[in-house]
C-alpha positions as CSV (number, residue, x, y, z in Angstrom):
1,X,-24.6,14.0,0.4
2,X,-24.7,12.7,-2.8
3,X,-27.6,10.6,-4.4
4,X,-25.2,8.0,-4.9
5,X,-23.9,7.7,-1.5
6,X,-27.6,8.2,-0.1
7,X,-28.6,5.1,-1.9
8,X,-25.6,3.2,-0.1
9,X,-26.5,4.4,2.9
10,X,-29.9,3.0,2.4
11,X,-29.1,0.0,0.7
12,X,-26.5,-1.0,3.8
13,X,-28.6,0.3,6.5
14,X,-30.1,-3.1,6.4
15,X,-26.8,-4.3,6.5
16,X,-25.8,-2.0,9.9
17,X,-28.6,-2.9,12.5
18,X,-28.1,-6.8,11.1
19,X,-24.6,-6.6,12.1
20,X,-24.8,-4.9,14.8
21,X,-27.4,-6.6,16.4
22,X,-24.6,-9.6,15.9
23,X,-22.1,-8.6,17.4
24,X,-23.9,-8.4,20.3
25,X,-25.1,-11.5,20.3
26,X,-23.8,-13.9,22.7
27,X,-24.5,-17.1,21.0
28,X,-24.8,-17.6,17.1
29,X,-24.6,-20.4,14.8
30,X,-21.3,-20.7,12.1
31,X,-21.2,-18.3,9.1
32,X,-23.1,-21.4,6.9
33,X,-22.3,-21.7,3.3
34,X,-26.0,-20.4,1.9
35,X,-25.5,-17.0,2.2
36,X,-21.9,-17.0,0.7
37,X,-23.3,-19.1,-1.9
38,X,-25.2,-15.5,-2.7
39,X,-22.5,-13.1,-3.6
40,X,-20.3,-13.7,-6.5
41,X,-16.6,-14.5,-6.4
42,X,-15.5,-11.2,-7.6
43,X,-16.8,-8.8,-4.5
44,X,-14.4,-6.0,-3.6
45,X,-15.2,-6.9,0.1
46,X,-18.2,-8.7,1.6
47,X,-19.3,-9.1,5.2
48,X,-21.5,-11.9,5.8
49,X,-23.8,-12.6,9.2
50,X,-24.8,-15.8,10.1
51,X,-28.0,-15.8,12.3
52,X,-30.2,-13.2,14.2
53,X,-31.0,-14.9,17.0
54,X,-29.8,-13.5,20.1
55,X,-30.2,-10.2,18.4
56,X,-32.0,-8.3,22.0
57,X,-30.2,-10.1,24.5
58,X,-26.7,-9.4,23.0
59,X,-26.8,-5.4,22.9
60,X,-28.2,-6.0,26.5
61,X,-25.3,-7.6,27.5
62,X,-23.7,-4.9,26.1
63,X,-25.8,-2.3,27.8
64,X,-25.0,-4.1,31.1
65,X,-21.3,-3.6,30.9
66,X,-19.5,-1.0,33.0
67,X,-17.3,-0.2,30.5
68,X,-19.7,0.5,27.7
69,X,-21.7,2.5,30.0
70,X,-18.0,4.5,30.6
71,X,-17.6,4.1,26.9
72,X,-21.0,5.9,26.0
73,X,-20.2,8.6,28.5
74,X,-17.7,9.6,27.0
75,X,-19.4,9.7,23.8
76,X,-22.1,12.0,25.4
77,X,-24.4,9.6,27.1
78,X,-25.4,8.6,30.3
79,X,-25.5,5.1,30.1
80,X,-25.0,2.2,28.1
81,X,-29.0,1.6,27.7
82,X,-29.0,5.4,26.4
83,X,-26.6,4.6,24.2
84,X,-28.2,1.7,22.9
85,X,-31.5,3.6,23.0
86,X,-29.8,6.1,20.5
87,X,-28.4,3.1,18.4
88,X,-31.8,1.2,17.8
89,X,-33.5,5.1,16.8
90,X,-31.1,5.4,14.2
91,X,-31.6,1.8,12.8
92,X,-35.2,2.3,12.6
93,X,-36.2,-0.8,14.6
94,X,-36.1,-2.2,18.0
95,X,-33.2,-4.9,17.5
96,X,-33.8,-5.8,21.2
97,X,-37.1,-6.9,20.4
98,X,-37.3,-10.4,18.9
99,X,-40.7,-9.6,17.9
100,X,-39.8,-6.2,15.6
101,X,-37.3,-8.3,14.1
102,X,-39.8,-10.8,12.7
103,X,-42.1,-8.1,12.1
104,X,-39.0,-6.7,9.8
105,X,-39.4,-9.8,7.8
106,X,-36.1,-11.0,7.8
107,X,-35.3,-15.0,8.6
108,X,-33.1,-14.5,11.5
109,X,-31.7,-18.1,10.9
110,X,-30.7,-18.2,7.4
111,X,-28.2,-15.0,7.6
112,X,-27.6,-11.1,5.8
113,X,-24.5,-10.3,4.0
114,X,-23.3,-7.1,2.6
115,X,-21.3,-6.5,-0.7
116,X,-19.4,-3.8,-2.7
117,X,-19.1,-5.4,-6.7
118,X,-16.3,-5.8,-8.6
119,X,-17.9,-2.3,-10.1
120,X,-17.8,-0.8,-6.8
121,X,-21.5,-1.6,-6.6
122,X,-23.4,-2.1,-3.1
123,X,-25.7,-4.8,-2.5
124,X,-27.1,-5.9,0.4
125,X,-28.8,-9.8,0.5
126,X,-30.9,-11.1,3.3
127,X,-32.9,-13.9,4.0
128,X,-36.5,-13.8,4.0
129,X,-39.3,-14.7,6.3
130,X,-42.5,-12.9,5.2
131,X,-41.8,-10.9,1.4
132,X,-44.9,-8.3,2.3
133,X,-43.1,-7.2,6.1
134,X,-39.1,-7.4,3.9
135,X,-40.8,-4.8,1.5
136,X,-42.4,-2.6,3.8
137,X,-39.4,-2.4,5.7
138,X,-37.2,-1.4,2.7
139,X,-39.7,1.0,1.5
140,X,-39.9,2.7,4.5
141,X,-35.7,2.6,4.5
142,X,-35.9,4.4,1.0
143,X,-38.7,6.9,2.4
144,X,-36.8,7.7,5.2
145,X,-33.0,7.6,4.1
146,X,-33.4,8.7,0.4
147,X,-36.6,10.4,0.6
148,X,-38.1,8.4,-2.6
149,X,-41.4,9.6,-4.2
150,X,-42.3,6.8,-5.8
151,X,-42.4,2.9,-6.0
152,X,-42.9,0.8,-9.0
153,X,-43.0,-2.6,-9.7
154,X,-42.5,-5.0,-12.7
155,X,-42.3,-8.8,-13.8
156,X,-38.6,-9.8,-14.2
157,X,-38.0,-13.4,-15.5
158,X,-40.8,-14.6,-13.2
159,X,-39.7,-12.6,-10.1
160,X,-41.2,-9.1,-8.6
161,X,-38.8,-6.6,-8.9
162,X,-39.4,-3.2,-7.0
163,X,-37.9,0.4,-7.9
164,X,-37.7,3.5,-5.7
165,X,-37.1,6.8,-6.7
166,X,-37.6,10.2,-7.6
167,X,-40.6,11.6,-10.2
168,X,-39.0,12.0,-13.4
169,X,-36.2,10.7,-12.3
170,X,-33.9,7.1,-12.1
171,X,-34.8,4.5,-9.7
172,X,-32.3,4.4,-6.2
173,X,-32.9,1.4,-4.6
174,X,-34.0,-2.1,-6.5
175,X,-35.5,-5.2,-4.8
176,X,-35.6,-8.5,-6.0
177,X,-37.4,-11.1,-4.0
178,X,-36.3,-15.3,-5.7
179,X,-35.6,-18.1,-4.0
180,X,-36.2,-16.9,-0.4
181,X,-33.9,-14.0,-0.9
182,X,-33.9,-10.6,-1.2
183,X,-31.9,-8.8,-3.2
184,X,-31.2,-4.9,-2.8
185,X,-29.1,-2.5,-5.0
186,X,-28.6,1.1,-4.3
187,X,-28.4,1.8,-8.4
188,X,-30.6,1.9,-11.0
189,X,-29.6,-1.4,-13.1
190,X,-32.4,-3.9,-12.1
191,X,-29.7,-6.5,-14.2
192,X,-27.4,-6.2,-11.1
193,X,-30.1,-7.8,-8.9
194,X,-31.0,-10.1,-11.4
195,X,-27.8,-11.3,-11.5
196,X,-27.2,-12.5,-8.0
197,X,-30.4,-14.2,-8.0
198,X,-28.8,-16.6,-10.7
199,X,-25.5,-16.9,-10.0
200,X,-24.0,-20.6,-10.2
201,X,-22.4,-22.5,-8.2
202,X,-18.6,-21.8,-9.7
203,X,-19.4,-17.7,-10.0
204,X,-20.5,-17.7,-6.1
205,X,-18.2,-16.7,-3.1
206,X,-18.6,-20.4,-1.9
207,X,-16.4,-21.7,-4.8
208,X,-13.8,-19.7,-3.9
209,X,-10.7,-21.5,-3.5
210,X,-8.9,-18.7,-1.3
211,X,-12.4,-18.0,0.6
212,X,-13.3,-21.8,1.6
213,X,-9.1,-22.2,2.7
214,X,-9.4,-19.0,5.0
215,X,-12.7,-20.1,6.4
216,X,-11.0,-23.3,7.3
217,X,-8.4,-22.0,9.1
218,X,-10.7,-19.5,10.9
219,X,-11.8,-20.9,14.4
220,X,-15.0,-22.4,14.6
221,X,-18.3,-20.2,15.6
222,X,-17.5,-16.9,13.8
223,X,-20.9,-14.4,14.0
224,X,-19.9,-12.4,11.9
225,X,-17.2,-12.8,8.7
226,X,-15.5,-9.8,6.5
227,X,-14.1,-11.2,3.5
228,X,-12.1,-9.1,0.9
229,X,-11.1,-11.6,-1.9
230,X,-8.9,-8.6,-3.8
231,X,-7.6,-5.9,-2.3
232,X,-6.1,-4.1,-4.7
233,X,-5.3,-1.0,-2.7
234,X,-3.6,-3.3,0.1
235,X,-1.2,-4.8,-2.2
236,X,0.1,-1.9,-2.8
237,X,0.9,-1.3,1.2
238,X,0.6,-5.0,2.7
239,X,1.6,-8.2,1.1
240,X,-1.6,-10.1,1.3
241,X,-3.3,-11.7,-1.5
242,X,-6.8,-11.8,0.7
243,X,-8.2,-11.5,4.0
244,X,-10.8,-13.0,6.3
245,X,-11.9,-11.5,9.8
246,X,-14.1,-13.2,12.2
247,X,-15.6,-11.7,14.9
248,X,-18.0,-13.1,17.8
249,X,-19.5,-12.2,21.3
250,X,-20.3,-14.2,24.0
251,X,-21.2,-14.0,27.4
252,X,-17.1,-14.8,28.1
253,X,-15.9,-12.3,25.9
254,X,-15.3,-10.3,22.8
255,X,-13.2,-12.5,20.1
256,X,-11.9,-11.1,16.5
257,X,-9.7,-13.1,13.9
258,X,-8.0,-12.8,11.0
259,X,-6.4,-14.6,8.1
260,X,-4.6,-13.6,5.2
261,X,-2.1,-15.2,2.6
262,X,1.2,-13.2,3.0
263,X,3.0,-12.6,-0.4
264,X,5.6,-11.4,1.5
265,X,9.7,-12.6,2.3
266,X,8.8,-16.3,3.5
267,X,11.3,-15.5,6.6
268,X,8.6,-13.2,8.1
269,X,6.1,-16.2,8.1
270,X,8.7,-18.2,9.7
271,X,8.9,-15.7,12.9
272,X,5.1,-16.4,13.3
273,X,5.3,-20.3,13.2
274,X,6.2,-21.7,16.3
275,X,9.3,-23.6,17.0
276,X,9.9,-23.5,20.6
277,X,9.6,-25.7,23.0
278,X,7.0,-25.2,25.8
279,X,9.4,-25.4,28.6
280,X,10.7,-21.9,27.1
281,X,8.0,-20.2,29.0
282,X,8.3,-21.7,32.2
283,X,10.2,-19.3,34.1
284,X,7.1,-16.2,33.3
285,X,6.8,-15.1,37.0
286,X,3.8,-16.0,38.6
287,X,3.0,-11.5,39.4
288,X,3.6,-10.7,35.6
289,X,0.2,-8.5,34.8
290,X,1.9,-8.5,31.1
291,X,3.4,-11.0,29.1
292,X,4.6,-11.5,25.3
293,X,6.2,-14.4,23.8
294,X,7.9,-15.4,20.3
295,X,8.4,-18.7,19.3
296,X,9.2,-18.7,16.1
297,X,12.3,-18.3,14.2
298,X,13.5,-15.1,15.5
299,X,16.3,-14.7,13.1
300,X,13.8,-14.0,10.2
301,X,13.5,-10.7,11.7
302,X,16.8,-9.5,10.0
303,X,15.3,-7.8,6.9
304,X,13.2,-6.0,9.5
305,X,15.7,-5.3,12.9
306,X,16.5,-1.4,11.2
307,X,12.7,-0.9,11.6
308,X,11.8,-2.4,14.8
309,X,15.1,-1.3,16.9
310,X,15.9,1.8,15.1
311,X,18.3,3.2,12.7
312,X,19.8,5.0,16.2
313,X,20.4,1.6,18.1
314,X,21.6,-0.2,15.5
315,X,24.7,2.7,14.5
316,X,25.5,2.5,18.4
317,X,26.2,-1.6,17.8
318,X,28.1,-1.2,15.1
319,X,29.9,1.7,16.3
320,X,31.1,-1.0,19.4
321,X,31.5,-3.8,16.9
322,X,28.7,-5.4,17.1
323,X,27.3,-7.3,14.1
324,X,23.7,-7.1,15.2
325,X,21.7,-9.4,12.3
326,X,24.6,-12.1,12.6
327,X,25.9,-11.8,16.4
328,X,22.3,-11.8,18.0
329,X,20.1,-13.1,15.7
330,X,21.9,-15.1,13.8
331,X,22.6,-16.7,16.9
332,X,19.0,-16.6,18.5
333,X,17.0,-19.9,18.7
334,X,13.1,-20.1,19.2
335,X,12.0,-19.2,22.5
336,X,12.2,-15.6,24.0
337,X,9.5,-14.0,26.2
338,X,9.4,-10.8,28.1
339,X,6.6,-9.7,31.2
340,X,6.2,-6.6,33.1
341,X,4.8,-6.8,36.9
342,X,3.6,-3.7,38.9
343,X,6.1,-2.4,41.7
344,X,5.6,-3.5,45.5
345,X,5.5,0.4,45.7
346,X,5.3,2.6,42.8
347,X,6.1,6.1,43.1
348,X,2.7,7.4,42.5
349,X,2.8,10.0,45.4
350,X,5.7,12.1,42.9
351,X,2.9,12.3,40.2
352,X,1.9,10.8,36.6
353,X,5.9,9.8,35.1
354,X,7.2,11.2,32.0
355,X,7.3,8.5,28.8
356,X,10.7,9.5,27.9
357,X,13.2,7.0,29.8
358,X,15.6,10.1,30.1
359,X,14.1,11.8,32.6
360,X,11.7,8.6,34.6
361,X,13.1,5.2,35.0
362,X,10.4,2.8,34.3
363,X,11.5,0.5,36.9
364,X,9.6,2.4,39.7
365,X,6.6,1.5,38.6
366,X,6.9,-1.5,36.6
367,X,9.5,-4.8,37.0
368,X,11.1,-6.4,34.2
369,X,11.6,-10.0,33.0
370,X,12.5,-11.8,29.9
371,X,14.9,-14.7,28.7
372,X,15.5,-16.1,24.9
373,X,17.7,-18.9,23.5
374,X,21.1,-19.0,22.1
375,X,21.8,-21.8,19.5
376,X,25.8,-21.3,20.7
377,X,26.7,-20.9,24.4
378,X,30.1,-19.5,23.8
379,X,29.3,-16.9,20.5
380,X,26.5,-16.0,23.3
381,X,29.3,-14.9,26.6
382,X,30.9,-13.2,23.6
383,X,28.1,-11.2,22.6
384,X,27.6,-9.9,26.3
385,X,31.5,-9.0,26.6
386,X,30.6,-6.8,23.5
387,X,27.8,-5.0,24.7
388,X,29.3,-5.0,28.2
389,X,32.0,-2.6,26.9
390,X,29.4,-0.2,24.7
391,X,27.9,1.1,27.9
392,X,28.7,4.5,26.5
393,X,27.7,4.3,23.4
394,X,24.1,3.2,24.5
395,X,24.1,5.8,27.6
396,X,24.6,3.4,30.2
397,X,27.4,2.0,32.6
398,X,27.4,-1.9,32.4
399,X,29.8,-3.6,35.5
400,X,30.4,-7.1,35.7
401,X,29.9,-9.0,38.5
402,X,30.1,-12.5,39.6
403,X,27.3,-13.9,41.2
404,X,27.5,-17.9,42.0
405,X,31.0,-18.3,39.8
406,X,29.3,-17.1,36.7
407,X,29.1,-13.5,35.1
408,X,26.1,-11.1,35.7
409,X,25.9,-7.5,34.0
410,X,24.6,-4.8,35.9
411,X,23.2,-2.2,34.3
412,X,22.8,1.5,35.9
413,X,22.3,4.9,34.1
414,X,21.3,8.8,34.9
415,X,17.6,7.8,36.5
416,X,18.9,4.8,38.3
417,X,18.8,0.9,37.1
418,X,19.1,-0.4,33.4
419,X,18.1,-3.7,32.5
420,X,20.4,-6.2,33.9
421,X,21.6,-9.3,32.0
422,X,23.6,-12.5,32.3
423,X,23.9,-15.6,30.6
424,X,23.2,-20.2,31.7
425,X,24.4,-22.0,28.9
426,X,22.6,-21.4,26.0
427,X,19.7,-19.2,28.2
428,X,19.7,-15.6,28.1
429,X,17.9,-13.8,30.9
430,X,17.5,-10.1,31.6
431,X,15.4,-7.8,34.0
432,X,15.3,-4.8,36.5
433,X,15.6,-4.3,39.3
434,X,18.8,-6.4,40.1
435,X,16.2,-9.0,42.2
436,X,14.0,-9.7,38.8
437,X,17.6,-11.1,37.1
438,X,18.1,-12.5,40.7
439,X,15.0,-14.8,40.5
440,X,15.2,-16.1,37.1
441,X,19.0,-17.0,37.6
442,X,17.7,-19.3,40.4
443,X,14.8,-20.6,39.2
444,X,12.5,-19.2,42.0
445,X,9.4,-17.3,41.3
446,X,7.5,-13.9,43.1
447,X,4.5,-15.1,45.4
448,X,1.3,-15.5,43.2
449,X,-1.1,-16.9,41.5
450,X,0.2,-19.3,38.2
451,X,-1.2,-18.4,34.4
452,X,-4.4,-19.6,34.2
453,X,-4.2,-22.9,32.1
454,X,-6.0,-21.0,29.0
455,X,-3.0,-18.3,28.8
456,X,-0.5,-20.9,29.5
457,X,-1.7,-23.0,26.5
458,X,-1.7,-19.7,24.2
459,X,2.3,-19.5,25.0
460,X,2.7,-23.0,24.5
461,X,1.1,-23.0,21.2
462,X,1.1,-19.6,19.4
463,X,3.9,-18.4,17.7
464,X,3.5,-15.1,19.0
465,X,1.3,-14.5,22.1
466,X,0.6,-11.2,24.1
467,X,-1.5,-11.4,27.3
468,X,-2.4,-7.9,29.0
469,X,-4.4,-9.3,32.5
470,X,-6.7,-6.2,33.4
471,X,-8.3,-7.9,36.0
472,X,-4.7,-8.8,37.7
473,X,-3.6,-5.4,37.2
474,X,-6.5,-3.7,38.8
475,X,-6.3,-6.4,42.0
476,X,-2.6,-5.5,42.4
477,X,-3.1,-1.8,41.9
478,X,-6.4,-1.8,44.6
479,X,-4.2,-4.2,46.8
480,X,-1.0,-1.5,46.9
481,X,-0.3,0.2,50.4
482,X,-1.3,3.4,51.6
483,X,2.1,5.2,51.7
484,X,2.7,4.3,47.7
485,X,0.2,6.6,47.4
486,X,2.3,9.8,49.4
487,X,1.0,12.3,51.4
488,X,-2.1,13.2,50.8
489,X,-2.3,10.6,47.8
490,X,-6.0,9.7,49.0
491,X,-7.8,12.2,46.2
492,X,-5.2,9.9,43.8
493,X,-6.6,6.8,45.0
494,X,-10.2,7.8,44.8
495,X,-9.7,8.8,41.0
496,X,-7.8,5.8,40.6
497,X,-10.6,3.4,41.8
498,X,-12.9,5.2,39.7
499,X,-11.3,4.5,36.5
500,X,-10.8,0.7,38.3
501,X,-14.4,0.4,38.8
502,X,-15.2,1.8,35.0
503,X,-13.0,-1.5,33.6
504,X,-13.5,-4.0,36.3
505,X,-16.0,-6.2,34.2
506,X,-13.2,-6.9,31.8
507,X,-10.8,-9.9,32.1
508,X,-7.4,-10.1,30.0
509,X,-6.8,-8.6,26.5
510,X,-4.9,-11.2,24.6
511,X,-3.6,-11.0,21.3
512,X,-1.7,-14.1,18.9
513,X,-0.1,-14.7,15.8
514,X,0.6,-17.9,13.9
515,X,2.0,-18.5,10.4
516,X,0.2,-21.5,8.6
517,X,-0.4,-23.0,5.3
518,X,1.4,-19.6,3.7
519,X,-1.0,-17.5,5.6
520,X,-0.6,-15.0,8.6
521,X,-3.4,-16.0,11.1
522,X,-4.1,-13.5,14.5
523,X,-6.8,-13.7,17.2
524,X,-7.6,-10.7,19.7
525,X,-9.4,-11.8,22.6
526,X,-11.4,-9.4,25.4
527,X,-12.2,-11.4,28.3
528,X,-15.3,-10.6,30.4
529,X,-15.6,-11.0,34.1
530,X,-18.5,-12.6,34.9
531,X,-20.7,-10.4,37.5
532,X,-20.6,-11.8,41.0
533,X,-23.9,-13.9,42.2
534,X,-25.4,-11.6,45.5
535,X,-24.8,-13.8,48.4
């Protein structure tokens, strides 16, 4: 390693253990404006930490977790406490301890942040408590990490600065204590330190126009905040002018996100803003372990529909006569959701299925659902007629059928049933097996429990929603009869509950986008299950 990159190790190494200790923690104040207020405006990225707190109890909430224990078994540990053991060795100090914390000399209540400079620079900034414990700490960093000989000190503009390094040789690590800050730089300019200890009010972070937006948007309560106010590498892949990421851990879960301007065609944004009504969703049934919903303008998926259906797919309509960008989503309105639920009896006795379609239909394990809007009733019967006849074409054999007076499509091909379709008015609605389509088309609903009001309210607000429910998944999976199992299917079970037990602490995965104020905005929440109280 380089004497470069072992200064930025050293330099962020008070960065790492701050964050980390973070995210761990299960309760922490709002990323407040004083530490942004010391890091310019022109950082290549920054990540800023709001308050130390709950530094201990967080990473042992973490140790406490079955899945982080199966996590850090996989990763050559035995437990989630070794793991943690392992984490605080390499940090150099007890984070679980409150009291090594102080003894570090960092004010846990004022924040850290983390920068790389407009001159790809690192800095590190952290709030101090006691200057003589901050100093001690760093030196022993520089002793341990860069294996500095010497320390020397001077008088700059009023303020202490300190220099480690080599004999004979250029400092590689500054610190500048002013204000109630320190300030750490793995180089050898002692101006770059100097620097942030007098930046102004318009040259800092805070001033930023595009920072202070995203942090609006942001929700509220955000531990931890990455910032990257110009990524010039993304623009060349992404169109984002910026991006923000938030990330925080409770008790209740693990929560991350994002936002970022989007530069990009404006009918993209449009498919993230929601347009639909609520009612849309109100036929997800009540067994779904899996649901995803867009409410947005789905027709601003045309410059994109070669990408996300395939060059393949697309041929095959237009091979039928299909005008695919015009016919379907030209003629889409907001409001189209889709949700998987687990078979009454999987075939899990005929072993683990094959992920190509050709040779395993899906629909022996999982069940289908889904509807979506028409703007146009009649363009919408035509449409199915179409792909009706282009059963070839797409490896199928579609029939029609009558079911009530109206038209119903059923779909079979070589491994058994397709996706069914069939059209009310200006509703679409599609599934498999033929009792899914069945159940939408009269409005009834498997035996279950209802979304919880909290997932509901994500489909009834976001413009694009995606809710995996481990915990539902796992009941239904533990709940499944002997005989889906097979003969002899017992030794499957038993691994099987193994790998249930290893996740059952976790909740639902849920994942949203929304398009506001010209920026793409996403949230990823991991819920926790709360551990049940001994009777």
């Amino acid at each position: 390693m380089t004497k470069r990159w072992g200064a930025l190790t050293a330099a962020l190494t008070l960065m790492v253990w701050a964050v980390a200790c973070d995210k761990c923690a299960p309760t922490s104040k709002v990323t407040g404006k004083g530490i942004a207020q010391r890091l310019p405006k022109t950082v290549r990225a920054a990540v800023m930490v709001s308050d130390l707190t709950a530094l201990g109890e967080g990473v042992k909430v973490l140790e406490g977790l079955k899945a982080a224990g199966f996590v850090a078994q996989l990763r050559g540990f035995n437990d989630g406490k070794a793991w943690g053991d392992a984490l605080v060795a390499e940090l150099g100090v007890d984070i679980r301890d409150p009291k090594a914390v102080e003894e570090a000399g960092i004010d846990a209540q004022r924040g850290v942040a983390a920068a790389v400079l407009a001159d790809q620079s690192p800095v590190a900034v952290l709030a101090v408590k006691d200057e003589q414990k901050l100093y001690a700490f760093v030196r022993k960093v520089a002793i341990t990490r860069l294996r500095t000989e010497k320390h020397e000190e001077k008088k700059l503009e009023g303020n202490t600065l300190h220099t480690f390094g080599f004999h004979g040789g250029p400092a590689q690590l500054q610190l500048l204590f002013h204000d109630g800050y320190a300030y750490v730089a793995a180089d050898a300019e002692s101006t770059r330190v100097l620097a942030l200890s007098k930046l102004t009010k318009e040259e800092a972070l805070d001033g930023d126009a595009s920072y202070t937006a995203s942090m609006k948007r942001l929700p509220q309560g955000q531990q931890v905040v990455v910032y990257v106010p110009q990524p010039a590498l993304w623009r060349q892949m992404t169109p984002f002018s910026h991006a923000a990421v938030g990330l925080s851990l409770t008790g209740k879960g693990l929560a991350l996100a994002s936002d970022a301007t989007w530069l990009g065609d404006a009918s993209l944004l449009g498919v993230l803003t929601r347009k639909a009504s609520p009612k849309a969703t109100a036929s997800i049934p009540r067994d779904a372990f899996f649901v995803a919903s867009l409410a947005g303008d789905v027709n601003g998926l045309s410059s994109v529909s070669e990408v996300l259906f395939g060059p393949r797919f697309m041929a095959a309509l237009a091979q039928g006569g299909l005008d695919f960008k015009k016919e379907i989503l030209g003629n889409a309105a907001p409001g189209f959701w889709l949700a998987f639920s687990l078979a009454p009896k999987p075939k899990l006795a005929d072993g683990m299925p094959s992920l190509d379609v050709r040779q395993t239909n899906p629909f022996n394990y999982v069940h289908l659902s889904g509807a979506a809007q028409a703007n146009d009733a009649a363009a919408l019967q035509a449409t199915l007629e179409k792909v009706a006849s282009m059963g070839p074409q797409l490896g199928a054999q579609i029939v029609k059928r009558e079911r009530a007076g109206k038209p119903f499509y059923f779909t079979t091909y070589g491994q058994g049933e397709g996706v069914h379709f069939a059209a009310r008015e200006q509703q679409f609605y599609f599934g498999s097996p033929v009792a899914r389509l069945e159940a939408l088309l009269d409005g009834s609903k498997p035996a279950g429990e209802s979304l919880d009001a909290a997932t509901q309210k994500l489909f009834e607000e976001r413009g694009v929603a995606m809710v995996l429910d481990i915990k539902k998944l796992t009941t239904r999976i533990r709940e499944l009869p002997d005989d889906a199992w097979g003969i002899g299917g017992f030794r499957i079970r038993q691994a099987t509950e193994r790998w249930l037990n290893a996740i059952s602490d976790l909740g639902a995965l849920q994942l949203t986008f929304d398009g506001k104020d010209g920026a793409v905005q996403s949230q990823m929440r991991l819920t926790f299950v709360p551990a049940e109280t001994p009777k």
